[in-house]
CHARMM-style PDB file with segment names, atoms N, HN, CA, C and O in Angstrom:
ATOM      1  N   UNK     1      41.662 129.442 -19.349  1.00  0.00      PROA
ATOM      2  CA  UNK     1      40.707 129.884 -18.366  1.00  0.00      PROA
ATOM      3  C   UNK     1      41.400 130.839 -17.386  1.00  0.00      PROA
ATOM      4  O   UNK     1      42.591 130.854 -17.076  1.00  0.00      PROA
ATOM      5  N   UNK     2      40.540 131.525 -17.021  1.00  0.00      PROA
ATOM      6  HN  UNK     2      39.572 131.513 -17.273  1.00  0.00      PROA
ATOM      7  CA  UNK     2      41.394 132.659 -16.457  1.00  0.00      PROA
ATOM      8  C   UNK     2      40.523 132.997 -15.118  1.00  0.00      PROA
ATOM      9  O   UNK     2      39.337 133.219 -15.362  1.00  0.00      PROA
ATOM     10  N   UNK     3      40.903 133.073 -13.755  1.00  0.00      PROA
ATOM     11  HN  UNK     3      41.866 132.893 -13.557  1.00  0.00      PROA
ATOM     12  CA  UNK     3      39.623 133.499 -13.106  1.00  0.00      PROA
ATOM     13  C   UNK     3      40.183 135.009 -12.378  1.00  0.00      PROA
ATOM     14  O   UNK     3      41.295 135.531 -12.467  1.00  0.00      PROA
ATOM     15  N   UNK     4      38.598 135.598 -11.424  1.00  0.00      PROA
ATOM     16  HN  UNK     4      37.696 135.174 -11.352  1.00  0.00      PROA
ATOM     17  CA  UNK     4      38.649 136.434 -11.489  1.00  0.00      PROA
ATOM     18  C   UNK     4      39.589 136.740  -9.826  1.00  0.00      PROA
ATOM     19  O   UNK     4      39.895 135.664  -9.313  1.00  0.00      PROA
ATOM     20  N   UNK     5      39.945 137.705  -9.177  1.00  0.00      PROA
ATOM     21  HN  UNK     5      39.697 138.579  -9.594  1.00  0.00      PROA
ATOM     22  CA  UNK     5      40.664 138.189  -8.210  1.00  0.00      PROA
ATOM     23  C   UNK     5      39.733 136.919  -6.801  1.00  0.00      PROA
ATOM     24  O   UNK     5      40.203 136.077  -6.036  1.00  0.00      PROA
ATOM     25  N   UNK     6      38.128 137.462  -7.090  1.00  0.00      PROA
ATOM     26  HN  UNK     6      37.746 138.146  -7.711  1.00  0.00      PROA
ATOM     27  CA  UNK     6      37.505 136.555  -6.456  1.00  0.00      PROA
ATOM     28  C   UNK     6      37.603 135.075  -5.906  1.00  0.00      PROA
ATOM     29  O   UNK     6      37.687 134.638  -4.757  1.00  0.00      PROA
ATOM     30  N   UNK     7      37.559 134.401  -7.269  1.00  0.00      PROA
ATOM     31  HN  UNK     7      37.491 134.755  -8.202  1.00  0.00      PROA
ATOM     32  CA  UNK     7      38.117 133.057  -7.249  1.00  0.00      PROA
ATOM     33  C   UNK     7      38.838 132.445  -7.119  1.00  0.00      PROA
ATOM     34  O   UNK     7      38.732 131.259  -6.810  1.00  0.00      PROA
ATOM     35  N   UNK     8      40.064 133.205  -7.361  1.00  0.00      PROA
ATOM     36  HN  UNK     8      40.150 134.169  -7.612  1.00  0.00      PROA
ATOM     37  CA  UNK     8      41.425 133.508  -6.859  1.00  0.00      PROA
ATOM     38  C   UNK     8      41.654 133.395  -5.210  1.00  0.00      PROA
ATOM     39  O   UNK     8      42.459 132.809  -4.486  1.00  0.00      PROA
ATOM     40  N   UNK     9      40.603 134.201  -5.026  1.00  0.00      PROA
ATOM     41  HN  UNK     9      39.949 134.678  -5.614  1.00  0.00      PROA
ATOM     42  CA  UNK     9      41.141 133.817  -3.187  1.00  0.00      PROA
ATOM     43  C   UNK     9      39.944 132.885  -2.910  1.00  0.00      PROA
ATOM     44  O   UNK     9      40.074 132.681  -1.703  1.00  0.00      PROA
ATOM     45  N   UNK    10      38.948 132.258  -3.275  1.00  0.00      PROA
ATOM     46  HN  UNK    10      38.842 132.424  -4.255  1.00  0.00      PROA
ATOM     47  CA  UNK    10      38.242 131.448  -2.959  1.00  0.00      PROA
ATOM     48  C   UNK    10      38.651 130.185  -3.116  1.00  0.00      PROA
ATOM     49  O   UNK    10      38.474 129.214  -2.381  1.00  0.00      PROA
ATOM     50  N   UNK    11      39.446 130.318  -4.565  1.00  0.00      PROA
ATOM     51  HN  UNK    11      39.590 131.107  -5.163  1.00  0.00      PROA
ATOM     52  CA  UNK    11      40.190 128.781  -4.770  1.00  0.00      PROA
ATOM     53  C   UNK    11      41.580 128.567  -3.596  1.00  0.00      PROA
ATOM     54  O   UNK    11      41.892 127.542  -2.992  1.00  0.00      PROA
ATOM     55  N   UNK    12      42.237 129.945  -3.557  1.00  0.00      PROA
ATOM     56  HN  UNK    12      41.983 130.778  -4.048  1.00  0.00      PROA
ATOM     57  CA  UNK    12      43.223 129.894  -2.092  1.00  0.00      PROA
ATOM     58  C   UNK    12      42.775 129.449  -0.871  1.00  0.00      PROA
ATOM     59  O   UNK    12      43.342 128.660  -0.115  1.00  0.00      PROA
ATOM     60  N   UNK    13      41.387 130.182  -0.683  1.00  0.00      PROA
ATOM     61  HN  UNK    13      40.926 130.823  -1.297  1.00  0.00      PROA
ATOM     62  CA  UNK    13      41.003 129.599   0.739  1.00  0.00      PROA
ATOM     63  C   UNK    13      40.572 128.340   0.804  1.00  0.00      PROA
ATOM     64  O   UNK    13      40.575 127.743   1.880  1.00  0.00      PROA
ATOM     65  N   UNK    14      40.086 127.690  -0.493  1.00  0.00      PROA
ATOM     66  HN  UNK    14      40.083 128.176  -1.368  1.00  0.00      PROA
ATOM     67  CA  UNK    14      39.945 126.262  -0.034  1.00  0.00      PROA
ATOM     68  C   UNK    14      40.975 125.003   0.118  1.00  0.00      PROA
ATOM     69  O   UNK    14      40.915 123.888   0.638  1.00  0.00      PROA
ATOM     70  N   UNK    15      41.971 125.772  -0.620  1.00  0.00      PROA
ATOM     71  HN  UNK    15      42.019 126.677  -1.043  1.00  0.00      PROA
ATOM     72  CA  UNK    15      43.567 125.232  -0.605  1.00  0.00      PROA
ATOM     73  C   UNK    15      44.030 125.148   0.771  1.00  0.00      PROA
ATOM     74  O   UNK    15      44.855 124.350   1.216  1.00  0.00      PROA
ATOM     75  N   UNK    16      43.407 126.060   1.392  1.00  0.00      PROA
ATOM     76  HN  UNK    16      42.736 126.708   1.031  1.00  0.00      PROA
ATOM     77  CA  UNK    16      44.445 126.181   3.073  1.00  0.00      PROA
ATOM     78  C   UNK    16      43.259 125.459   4.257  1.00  0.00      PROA
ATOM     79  O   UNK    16      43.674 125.012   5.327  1.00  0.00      PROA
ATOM     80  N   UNK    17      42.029 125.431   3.956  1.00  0.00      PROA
ATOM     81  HN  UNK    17      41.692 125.794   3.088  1.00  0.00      PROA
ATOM     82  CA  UNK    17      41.401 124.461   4.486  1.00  0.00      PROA
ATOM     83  C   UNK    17      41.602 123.200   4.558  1.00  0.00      PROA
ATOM     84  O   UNK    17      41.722 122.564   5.605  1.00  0.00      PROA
ATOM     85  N   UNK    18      41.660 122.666   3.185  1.00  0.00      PROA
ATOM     86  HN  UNK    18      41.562 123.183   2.335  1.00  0.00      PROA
ATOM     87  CA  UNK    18      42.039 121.544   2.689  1.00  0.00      PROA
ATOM     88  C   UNK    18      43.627 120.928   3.891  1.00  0.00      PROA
ATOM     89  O   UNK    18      43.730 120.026   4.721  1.00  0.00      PROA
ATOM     90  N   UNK    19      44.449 121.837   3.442  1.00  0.00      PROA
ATOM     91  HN  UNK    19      44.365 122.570   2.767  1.00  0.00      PROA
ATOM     92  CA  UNK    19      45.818 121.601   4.158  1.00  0.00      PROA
ATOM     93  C   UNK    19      45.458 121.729   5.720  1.00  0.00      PROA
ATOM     94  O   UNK    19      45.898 120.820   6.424  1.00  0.00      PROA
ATOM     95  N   UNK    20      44.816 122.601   6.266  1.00  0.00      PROA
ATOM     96  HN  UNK    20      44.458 123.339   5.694  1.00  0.00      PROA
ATOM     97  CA  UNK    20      44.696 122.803   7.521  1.00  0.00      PROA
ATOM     98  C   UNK    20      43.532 120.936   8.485  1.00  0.00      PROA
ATOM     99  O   UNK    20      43.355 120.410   9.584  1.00  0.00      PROA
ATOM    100  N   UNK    21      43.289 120.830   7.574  1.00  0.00      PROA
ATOM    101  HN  UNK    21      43.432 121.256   6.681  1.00  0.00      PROA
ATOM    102  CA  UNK    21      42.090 119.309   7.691  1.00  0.00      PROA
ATOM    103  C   UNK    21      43.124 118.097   7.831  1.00  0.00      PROA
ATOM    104  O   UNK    21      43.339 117.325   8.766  1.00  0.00      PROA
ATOM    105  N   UNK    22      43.715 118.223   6.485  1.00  0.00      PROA
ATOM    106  HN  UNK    22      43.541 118.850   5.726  1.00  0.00      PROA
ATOM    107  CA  UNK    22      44.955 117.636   5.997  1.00  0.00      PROA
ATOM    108  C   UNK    22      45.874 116.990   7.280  1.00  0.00      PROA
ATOM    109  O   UNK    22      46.034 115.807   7.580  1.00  0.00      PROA
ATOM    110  N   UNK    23      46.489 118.387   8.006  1.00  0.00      PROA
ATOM    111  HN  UNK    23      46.359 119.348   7.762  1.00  0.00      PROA
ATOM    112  CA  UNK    23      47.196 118.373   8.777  1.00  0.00      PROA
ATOM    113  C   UNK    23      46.787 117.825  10.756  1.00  0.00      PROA
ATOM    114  O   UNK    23      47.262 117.295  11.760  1.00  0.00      PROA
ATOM    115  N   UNK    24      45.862 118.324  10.311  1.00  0.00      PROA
ATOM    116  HN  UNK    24      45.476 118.755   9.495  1.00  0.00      PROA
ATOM    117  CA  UNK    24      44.755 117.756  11.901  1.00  0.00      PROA
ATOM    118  C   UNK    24      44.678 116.046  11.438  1.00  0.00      PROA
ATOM    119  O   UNK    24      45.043 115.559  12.508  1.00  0.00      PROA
ATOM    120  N   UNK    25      44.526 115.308  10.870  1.00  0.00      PROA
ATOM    121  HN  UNK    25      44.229 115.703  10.000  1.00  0.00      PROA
ATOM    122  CA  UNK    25      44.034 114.361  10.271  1.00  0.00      PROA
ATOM    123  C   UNK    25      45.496 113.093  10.597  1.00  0.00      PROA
ATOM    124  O   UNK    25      45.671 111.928  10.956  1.00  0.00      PROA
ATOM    125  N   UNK    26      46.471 114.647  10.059  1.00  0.00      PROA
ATOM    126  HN  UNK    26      46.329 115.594   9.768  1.00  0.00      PROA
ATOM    127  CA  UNK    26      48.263 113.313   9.952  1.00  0.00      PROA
ATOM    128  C   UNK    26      48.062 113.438  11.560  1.00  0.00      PROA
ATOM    129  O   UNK    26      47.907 112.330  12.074  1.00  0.00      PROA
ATOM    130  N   UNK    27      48.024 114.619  12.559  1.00  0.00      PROA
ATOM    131  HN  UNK    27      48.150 115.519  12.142  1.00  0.00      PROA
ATOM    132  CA  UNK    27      48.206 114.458  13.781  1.00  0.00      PROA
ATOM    133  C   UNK    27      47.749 113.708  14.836  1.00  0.00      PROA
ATOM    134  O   UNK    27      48.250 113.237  15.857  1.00  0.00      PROA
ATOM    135  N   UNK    28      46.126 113.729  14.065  1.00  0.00      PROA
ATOM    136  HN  UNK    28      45.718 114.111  13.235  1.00  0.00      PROA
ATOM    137  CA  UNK    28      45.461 112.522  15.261  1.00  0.00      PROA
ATOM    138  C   UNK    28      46.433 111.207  14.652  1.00  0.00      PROA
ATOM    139  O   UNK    28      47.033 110.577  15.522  1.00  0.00      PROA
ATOM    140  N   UNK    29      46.614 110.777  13.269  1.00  0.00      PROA
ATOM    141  HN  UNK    29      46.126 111.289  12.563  1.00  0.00      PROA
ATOM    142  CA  UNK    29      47.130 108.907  12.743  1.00  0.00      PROA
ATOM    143  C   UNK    29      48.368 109.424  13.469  1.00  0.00      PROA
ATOM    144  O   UNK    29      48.279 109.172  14.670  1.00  0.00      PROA
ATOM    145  N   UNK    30      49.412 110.015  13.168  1.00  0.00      PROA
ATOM    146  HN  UNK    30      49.485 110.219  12.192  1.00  0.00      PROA
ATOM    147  CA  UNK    30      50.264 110.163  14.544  1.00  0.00      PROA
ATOM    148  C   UNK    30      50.467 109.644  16.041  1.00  0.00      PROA
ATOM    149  O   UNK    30      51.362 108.947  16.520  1.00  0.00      PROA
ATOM    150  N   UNK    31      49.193 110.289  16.687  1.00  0.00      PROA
ATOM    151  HN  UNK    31      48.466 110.855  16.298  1.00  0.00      PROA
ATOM    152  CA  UNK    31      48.998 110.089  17.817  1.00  0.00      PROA
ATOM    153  C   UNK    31      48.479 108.617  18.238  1.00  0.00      PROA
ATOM    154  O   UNK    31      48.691 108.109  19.339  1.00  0.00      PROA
ATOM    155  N   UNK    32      47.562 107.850  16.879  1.00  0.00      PROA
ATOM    156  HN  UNK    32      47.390 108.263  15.984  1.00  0.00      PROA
ATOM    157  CA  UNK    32      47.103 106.920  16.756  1.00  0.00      PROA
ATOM    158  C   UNK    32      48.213 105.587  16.912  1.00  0.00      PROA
ATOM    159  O   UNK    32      48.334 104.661  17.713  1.00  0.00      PROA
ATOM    160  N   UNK    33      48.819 105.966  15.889  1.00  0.00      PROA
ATOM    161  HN  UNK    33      48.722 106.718  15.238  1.00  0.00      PROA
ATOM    162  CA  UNK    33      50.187 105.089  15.644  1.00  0.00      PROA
ATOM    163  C   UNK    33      50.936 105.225  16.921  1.00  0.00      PROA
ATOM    164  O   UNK    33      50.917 104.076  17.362  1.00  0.00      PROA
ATOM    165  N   UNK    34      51.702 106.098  17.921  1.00  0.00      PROA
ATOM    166  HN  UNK    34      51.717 107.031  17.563  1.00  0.00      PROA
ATOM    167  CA  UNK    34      52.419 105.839  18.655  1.00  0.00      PROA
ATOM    168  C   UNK    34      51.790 105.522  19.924  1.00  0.00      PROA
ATOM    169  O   UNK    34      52.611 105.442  20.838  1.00  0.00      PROA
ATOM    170  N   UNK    35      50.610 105.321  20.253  1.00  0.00      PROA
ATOM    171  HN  UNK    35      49.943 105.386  19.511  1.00  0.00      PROA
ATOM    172  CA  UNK    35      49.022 104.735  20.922  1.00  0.00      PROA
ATOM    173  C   UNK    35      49.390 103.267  20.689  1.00  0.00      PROA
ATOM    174  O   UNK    35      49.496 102.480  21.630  1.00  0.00      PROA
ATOM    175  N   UNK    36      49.590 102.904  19.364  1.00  0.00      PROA
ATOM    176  HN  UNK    36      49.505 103.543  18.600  1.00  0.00      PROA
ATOM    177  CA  UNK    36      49.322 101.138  18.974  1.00  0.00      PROA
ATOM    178  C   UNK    36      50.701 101.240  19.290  1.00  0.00      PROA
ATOM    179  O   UNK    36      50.898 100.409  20.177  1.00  0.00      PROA
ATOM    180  N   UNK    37      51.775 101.843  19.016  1.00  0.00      PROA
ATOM    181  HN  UNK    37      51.615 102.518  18.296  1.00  0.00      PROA
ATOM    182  CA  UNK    37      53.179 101.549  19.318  1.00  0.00      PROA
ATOM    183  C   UNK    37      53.904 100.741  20.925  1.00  0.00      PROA
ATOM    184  O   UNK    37      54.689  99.837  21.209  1.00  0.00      PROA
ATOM    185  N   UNK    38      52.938 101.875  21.714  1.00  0.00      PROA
ATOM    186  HN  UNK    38      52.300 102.609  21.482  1.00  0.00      PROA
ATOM    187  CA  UNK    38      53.020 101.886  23.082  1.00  0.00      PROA
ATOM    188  C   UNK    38      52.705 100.232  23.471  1.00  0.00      PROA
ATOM    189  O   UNK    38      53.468  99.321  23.793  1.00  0.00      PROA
ATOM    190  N   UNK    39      51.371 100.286  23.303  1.00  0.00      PROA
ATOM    191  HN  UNK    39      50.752 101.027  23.041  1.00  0.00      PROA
ATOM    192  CA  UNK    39      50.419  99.028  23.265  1.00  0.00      PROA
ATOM    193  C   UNK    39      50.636  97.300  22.953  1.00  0.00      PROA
ATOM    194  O   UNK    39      50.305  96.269  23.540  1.00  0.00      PROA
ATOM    195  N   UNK    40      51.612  97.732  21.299  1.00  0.00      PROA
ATOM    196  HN  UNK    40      51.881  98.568  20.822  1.00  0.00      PROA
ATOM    197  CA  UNK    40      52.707  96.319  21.183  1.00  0.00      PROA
ATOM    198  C   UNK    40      53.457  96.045  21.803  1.00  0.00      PROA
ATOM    199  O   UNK    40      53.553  94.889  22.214  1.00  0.00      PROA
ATOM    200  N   UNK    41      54.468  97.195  22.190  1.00  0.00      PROA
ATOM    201  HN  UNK    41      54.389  98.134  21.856  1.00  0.00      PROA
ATOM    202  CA  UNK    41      55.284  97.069  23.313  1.00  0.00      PROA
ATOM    203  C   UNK    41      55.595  96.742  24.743  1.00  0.00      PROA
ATOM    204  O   UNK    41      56.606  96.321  25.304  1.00  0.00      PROA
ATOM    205  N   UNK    42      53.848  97.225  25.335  1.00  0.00      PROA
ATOM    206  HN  UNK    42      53.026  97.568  24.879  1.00  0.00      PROA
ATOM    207  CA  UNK    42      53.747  96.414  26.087  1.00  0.00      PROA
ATOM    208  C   UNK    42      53.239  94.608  26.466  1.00  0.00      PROA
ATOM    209  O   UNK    42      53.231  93.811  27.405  1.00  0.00      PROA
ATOM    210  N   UNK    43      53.028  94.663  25.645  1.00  0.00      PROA
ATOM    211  HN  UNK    43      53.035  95.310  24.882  1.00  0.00      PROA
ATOM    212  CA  UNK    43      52.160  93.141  24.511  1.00  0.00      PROA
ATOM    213  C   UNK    43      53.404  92.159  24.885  1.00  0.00      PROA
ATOM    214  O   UNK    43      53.281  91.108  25.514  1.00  0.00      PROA
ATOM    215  N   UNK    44      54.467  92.625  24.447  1.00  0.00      PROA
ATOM    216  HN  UNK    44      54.566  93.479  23.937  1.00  0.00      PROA
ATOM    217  CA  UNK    44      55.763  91.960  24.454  1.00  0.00      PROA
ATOM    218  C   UNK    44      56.186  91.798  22.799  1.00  0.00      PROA
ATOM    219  O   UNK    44      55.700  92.305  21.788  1.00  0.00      PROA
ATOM    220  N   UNK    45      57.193  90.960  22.987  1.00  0.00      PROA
ATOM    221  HN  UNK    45      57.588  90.549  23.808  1.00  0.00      PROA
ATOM    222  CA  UNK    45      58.038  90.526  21.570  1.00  0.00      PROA
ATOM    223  C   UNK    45      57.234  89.820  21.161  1.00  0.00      PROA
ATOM    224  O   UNK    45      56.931  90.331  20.083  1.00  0.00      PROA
ATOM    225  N   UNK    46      56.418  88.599  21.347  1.00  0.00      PROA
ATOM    226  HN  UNK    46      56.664  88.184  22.223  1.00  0.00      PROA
ATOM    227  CA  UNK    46      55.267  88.084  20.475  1.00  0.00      PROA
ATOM    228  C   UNK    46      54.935  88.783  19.796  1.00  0.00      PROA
ATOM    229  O   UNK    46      55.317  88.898  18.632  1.00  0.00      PROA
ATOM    230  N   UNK    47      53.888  89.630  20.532  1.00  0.00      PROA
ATOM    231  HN  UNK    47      53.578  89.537  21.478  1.00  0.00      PROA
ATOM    232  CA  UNK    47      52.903  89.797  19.819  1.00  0.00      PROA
ATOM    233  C   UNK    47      53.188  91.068  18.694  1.00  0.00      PROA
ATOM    234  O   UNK    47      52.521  91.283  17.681  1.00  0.00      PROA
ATOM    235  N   UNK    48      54.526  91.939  19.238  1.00  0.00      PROA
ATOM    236  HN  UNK    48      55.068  91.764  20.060  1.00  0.00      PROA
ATOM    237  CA  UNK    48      54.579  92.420  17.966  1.00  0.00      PROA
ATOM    238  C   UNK    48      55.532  91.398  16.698  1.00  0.00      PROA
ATOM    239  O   UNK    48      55.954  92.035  15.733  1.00  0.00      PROA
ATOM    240  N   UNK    49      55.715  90.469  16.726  1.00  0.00      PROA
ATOM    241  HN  UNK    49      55.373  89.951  17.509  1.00  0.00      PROA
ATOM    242  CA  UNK    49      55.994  89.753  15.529  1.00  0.00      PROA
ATOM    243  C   UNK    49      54.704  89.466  15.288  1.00  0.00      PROA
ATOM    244  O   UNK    49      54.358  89.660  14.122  1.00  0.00      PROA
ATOM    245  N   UNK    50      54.008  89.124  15.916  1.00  0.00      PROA
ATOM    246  HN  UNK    50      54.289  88.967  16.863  1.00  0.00      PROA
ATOM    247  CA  UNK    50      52.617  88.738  15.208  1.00  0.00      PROA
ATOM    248  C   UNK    50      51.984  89.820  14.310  1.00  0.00      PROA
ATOM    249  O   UNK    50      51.397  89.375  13.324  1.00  0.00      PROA
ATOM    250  N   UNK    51      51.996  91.427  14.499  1.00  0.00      PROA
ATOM    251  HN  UNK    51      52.474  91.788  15.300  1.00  0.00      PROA
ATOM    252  CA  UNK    51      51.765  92.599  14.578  1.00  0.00      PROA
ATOM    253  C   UNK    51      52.129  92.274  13.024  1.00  0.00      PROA
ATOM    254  O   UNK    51      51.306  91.981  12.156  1.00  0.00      PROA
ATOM    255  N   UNK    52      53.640  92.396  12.845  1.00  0.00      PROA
ATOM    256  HN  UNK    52      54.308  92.634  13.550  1.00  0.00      PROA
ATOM    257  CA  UNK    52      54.150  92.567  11.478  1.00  0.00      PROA
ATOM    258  C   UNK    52      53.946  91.050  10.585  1.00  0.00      PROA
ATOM    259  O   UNK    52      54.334  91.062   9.417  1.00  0.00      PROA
ATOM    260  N   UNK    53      53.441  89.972  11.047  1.00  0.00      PROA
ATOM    261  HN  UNK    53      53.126  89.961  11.996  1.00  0.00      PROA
ATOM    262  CA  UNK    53      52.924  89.299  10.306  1.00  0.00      PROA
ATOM    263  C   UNK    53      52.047  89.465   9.483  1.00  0.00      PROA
ATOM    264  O   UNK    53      51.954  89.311   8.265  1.00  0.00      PROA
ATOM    265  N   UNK    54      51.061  89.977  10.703  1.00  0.00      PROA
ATOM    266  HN  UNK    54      51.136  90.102  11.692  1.00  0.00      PROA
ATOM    267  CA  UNK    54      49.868  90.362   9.668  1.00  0.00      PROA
ATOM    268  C   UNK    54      49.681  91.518   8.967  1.00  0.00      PROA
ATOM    269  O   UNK    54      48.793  91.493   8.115  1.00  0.00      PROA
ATOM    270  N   UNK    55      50.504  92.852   9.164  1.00  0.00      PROA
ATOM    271  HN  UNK    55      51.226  92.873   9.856  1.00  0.00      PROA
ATOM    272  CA  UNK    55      50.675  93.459   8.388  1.00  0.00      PROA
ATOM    273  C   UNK    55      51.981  93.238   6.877  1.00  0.00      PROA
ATOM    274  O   UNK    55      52.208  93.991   5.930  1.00  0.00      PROA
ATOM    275  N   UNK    56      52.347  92.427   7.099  1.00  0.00      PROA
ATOM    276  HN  UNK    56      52.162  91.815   7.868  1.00  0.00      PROA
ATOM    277  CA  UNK    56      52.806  91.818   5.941  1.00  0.00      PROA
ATOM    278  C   UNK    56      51.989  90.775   5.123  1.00  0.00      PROA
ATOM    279  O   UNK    56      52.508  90.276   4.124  1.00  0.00      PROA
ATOM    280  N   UNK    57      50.776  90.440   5.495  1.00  0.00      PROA
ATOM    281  HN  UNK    57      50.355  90.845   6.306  1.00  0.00      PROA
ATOM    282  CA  UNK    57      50.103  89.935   4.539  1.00  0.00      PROA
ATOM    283  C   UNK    57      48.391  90.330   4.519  1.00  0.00      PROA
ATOM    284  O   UNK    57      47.340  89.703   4.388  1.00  0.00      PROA
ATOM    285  N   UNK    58      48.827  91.835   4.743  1.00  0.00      PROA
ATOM    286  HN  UNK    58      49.681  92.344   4.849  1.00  0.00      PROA
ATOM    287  CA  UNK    58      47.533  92.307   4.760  1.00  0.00      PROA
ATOM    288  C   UNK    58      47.394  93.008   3.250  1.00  0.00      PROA
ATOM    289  O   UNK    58      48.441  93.229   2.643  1.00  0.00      PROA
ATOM    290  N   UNK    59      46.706  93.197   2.918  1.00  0.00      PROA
ATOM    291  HN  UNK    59      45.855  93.017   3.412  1.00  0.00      PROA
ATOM    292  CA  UNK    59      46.034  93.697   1.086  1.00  0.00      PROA
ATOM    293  C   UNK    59      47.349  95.334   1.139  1.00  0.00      PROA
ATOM    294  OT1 UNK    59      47.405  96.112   0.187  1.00  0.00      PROA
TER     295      UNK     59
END
């Protein structure tokens, strides 16, 4: 299959959308994660052992 110059940059531009979504997406779970980071920490040492409890026996 062979496509044309067209599709070519249509299939490119949806490639860099894709990545550009992609990348907004890691930044907010980023921001998310060091949000809950903050949050355990202030929690104390409990509760983040509790934290990794249950993410150790989560699916």
């Amino acid at each position: 299959m062979q496509l044309t110059p067209e599709e070519l940059v249509a299939e490119f531009h949806d490639a860099v959308m894709e990545l550009y979504f992609a990348r907004k997406r890691i930044a907010h779970l980023e921001a998310e994660n060091e949000m809950l980071r903050i949050r355990s920490a202030e929690a104390g040492p409990n509760s983040a052992e509790q934290t990794e409890a249950a993410a150790d026996t989560a699916p």
